[in-house]
C-alpha positions as CSV (number, residue, x, y, z in Angstrom):
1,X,-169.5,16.7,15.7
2,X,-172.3,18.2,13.8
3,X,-174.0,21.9,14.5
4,X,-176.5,23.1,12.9
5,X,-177.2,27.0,12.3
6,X,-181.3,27.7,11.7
7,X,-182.1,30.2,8.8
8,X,-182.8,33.4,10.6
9,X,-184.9,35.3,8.2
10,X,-185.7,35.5,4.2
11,X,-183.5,35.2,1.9
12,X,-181.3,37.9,0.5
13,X,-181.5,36.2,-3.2
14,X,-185.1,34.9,-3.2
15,X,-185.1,33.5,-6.8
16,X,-181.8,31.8,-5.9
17,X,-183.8,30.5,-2.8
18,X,-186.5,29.0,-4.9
19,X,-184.1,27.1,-7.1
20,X,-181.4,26.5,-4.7
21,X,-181.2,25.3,-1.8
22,X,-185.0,24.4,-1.5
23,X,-185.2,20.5,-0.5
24,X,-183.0,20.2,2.3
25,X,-180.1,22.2,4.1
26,X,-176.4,22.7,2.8
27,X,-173.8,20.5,4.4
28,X,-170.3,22.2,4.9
29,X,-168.2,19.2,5.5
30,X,-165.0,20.1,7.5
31,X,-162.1,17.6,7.6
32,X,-160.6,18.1,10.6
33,X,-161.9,18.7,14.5
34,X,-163.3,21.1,15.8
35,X,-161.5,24.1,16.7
36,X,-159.3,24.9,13.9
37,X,-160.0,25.2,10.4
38,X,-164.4,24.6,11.4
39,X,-163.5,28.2,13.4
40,X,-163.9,30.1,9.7
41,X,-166.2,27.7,8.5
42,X,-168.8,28.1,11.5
43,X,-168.5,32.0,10.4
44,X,-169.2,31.2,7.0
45,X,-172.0,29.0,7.5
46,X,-173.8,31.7,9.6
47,X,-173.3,34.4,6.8
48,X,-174.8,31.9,4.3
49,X,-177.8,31.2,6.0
50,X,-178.4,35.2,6.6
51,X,-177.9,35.2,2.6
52,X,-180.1,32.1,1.3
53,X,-182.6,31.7,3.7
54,X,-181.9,28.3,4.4
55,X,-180.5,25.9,7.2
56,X,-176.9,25.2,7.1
57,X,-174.7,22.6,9.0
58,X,-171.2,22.5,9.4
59,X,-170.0,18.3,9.8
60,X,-166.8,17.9,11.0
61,X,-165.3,14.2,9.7
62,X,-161.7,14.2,11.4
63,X,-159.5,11.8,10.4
64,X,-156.5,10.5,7.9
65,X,-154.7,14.7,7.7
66,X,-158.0,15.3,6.1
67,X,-158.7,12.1,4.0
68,X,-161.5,11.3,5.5
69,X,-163.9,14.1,5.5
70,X,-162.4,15.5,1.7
71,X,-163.6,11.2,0.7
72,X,-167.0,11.8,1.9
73,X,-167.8,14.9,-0.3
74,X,-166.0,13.5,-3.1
75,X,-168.7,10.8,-3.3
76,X,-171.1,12.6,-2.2
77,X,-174.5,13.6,-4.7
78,X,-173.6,16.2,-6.8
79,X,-176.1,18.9,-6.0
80,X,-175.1,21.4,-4.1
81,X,-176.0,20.1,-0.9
82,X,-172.5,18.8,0.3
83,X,-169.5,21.0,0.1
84,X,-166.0,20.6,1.7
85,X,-164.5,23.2,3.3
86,X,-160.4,22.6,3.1
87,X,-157.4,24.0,4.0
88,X,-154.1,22.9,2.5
89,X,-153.5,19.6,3.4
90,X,-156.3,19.1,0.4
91,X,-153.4,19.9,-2.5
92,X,-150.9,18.2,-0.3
93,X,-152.1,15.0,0.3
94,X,-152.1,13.9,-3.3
95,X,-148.6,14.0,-3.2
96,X,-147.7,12.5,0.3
97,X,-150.2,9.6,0.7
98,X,-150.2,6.4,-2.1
99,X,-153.5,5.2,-3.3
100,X,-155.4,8.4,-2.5
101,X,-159.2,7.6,-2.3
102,X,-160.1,10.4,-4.5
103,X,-158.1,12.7,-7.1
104,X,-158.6,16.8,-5.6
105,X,-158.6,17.9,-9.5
106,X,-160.3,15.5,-11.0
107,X,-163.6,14.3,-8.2
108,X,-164.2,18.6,-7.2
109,X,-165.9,21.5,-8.2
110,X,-163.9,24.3,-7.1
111,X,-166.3,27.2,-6.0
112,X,-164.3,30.1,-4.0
113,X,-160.4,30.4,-2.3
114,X,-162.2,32.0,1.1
115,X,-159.1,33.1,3.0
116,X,-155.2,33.3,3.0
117,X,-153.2,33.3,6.2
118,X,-149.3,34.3,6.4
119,X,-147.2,32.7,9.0
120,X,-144.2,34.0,10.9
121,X,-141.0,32.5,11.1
122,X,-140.1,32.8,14.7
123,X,-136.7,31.3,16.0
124,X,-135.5,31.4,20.4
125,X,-133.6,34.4,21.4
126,X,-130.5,32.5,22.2
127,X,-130.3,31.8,18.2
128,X,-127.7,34.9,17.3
129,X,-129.7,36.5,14.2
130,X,-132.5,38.9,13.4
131,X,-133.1,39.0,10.1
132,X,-134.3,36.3,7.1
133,X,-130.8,36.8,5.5
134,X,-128.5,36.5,9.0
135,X,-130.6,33.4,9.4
136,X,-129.8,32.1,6.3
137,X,-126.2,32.8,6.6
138,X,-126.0,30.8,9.7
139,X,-127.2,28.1,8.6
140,X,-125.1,27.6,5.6
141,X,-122.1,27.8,8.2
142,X,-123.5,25.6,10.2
143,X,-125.2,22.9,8.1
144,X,-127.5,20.4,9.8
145,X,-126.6,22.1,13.9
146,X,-130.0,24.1,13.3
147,X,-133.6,22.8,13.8
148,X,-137.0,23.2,13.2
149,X,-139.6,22.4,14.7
150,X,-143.3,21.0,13.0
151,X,-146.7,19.9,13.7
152,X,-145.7,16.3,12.9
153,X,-144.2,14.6,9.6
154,X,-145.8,16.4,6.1
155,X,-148.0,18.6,8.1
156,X,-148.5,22.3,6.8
157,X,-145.8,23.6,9.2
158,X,-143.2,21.0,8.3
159,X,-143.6,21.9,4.7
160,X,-143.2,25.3,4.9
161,X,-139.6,24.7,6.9
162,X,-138.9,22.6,4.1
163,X,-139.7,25.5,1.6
164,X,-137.5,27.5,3.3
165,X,-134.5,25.3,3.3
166,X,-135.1,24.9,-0.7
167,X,-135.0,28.5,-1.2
168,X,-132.3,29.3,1.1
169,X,-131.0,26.4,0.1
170,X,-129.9,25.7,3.2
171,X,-129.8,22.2,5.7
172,X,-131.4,22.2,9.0
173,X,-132.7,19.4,11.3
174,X,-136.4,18.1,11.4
175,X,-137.7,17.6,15.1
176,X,-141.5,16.4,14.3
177,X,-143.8,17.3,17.5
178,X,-147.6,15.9,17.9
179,X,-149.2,18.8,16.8
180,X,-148.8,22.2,16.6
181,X,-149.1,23.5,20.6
182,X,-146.0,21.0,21.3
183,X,-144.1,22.5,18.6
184,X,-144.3,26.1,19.4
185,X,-143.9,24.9,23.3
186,X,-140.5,23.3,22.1
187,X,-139.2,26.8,20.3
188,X,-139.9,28.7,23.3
189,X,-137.9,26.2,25.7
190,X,-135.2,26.7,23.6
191,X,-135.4,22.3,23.1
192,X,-135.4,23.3,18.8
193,X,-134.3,26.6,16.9
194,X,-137.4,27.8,14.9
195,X,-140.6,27.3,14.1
196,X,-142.9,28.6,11.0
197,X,-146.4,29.4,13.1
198,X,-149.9,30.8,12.4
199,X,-150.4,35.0,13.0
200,X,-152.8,33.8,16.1
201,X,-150.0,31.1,17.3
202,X,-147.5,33.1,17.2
203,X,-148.6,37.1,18.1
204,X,-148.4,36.5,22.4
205,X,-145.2,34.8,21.8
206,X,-143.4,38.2,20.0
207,X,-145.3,40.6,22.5
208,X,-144.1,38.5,25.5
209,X,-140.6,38.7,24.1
210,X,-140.1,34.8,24.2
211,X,-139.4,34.3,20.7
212,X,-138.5,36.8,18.2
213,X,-139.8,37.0,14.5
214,X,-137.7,37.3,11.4
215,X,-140.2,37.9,8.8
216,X,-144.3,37.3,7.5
217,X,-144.3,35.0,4.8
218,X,-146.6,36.9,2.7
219,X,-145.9,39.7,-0.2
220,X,-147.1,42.2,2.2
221,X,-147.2,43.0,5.4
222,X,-150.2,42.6,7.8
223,X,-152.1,44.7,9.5
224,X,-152.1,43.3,12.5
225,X,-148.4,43.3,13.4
226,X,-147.5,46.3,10.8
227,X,-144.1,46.4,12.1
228,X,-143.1,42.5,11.1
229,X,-140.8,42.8,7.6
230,X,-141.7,40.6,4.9
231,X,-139.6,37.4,4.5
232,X,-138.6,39.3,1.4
233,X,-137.7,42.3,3.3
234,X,-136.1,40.3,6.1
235,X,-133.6,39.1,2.9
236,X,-135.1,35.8,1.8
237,X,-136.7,37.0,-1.3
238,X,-138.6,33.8,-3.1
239,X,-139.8,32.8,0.0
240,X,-143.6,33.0,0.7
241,X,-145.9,30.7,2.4
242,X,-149.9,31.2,3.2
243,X,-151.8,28.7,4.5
244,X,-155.9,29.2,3.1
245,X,-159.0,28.0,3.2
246,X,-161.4,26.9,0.0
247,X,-165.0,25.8,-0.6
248,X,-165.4,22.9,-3.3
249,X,-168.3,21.1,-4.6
250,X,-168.7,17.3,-5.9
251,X,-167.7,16.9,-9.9
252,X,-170.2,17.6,-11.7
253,X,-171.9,19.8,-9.8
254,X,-174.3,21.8,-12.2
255,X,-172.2,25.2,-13.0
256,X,-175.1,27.4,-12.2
257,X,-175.2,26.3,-9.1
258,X,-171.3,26.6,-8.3
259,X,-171.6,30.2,-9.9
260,X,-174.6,31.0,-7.8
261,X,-172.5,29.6,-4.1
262,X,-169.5,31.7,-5.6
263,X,-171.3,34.9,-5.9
264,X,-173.4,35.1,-2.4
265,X,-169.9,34.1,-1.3
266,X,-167.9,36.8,-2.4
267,X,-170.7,39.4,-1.8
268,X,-170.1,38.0,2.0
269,X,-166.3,38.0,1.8
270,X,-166.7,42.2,1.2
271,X,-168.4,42.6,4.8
272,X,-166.3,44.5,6.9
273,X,-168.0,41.8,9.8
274,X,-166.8,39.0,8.0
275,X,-163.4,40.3,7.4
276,X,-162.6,41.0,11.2
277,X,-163.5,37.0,11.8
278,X,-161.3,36.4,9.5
279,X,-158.6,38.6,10.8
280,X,-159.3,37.3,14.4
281,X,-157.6,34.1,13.0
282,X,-154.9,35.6,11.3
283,X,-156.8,35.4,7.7
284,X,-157.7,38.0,5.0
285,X,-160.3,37.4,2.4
286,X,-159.6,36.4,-0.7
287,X,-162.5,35.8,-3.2
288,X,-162.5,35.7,-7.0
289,X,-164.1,33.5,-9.5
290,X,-164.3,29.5,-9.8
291,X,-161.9,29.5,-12.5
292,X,-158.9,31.6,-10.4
293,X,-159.5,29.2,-7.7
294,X,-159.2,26.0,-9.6
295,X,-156.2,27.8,-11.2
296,X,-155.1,28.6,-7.6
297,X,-155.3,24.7,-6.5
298,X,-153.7,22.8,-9.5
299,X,-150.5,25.9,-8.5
300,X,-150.5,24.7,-5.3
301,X,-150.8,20.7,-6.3
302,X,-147.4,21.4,-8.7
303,X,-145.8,23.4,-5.6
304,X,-146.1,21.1,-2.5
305,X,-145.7,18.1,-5.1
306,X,-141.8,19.6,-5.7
307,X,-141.3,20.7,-2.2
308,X,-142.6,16.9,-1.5
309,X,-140.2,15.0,-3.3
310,X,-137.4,17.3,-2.7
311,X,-137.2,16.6,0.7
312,X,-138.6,12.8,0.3
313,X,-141.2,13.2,3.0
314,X,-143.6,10.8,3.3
315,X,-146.7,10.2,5.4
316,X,-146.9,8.5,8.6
């Protein structure tokens, strides 16, 4: 699917305008369908255009857990003109898929971490604990007897059970759904034990009272559920999972370029308009120079690589 946003009026930067983007407009490539991660990027893509000047289009190329789309700008021209907009599964699949068609260090540009979003761990009501460290303690006195359930084998929420079980170092039982809706379904029919789900995902479930929380898996607490311990404070210190979202350019990219995307971004990242999209999908912006993102990436390549083999998982 491919929509296109028309430049609304002149550009904030105008000497940036003149140089870049001039010839044609700026393609945000989104791996995955529409309706998830392409929500933020739409957002984005709006605020760019109010800030350059120019015509923007968001592409979504669905297909392979991201493979697909994240190959296309990987080959793509290296002028600014295609950028990938990712979330995770781009520092994840270089460690669950053989032969990858593209190396996410090596064929990228990193230009800006946009976003991070905490998760919840939430667990049925018939499981008998309410905190992190009950939780854990259950489930080293009763190894394998409780489950979890995930979007499907080496998806985002599958990884961060695994996580879990390496720091609580703890055994529980995989129950892969078809996507993430079929998971959470599962939790609240009491079919598995617990699931690890997105702020949006998982906020109706605790105000309904179907499934109860244990703890954010961030270093802070969120604003929108102010209330909701920490994983840390729930007694799992160690334990931290946020899912994000990144822009990236084509290698070699020119760097004044990059610099130039990085800057208009972060000046957009600082509106309080932008922000509260962001927090409508359980995000908070992030921001920060090229070189703490690409920092940021090769930290998370090195994580999911050792939650990866540690728990053997492999793509299906």
């Amino acid at each position: 699917m491919l929509v296109m946003a028309m430049a609304g009026f002149i550009a904030t930067f105008p000497a940036f305008a003149q140089s870049y983007p001039a010839k044609q407009p700026v393609r945000i490539v989104v791996p995955f369908a529409p309706g998830g991660t392409d929500t933020v990027a739409r957002a984005l893509a709006q605020k760019l255009i109010e800030q350059l000047g120019q015509s923007v289009l968001v592409d979504n190329r669905p297909g392979g857990g991201g493979i697909v789309g994240t190959e296309v700008v990987a080959k793509a021209p290296a002028d600014g003109y295609t950028l990938l907009f990712t979330p995770i599964p781009f520092v994840v699949n270089v460690s669950l898929v053989p032969k990858l068609p593209f190396d996410p260090v090596r064929d990228f540009a990193p230009i800006v971490q946009i976003a991070s979003a905490p998760n919840i761990l939430l667990i049925h009501p018939s499981v008998p604990v309410r905190t992190m460290a009950e939780l854990v303690k259950l489930a080293r006195a009763r190894p394998g007897e409780l489950s979890f359930a995930s979007g499907g084998n080496g998806s985002s929420t599958h990884l961060a059970a695994e996580l879990f079980k390496m720091v609580g170092k703890v055994e529980l039982l995989h129950v892969p759904y078809k996507g993430g809706v079929a998971a959470l379904t599962a939790v609240i029919s009491g079919e598995v034990s617990m699931y690890i789900a997105s702020m949006p995902a998982a906020i109706p479930t605790l105000r309904s009272g179907r499934l109860r929380g244990l703890g954010i898996t961030s270093k802070t607490r969120a604003a929108a559920l102010p209330d909701m311990p920490t994983t840390a404070e729930s007694g799992l210190p160690g334990y931290e999972y946020m899912g994000w979202y990144g822009l990236l350019a084509p290698a070699g990219t020119p760097h004044a370029i990059t610099t130039q995307l990085n800057a208009v971004v972060n000046k957009i990242l600082k509106t309080s308009s932008f922000a509260q999209q962001l927090a409508a999908d359980g995000a908070e912006p992030v921001g920060g120079t090229s070189e703490a993102f690409a920092a940021f990436v090769k930290s998370e390549i090195a994580k999911w690589a050792d939650v990866i083999k540690h728990a053997r998982i492999r793509a299906q």
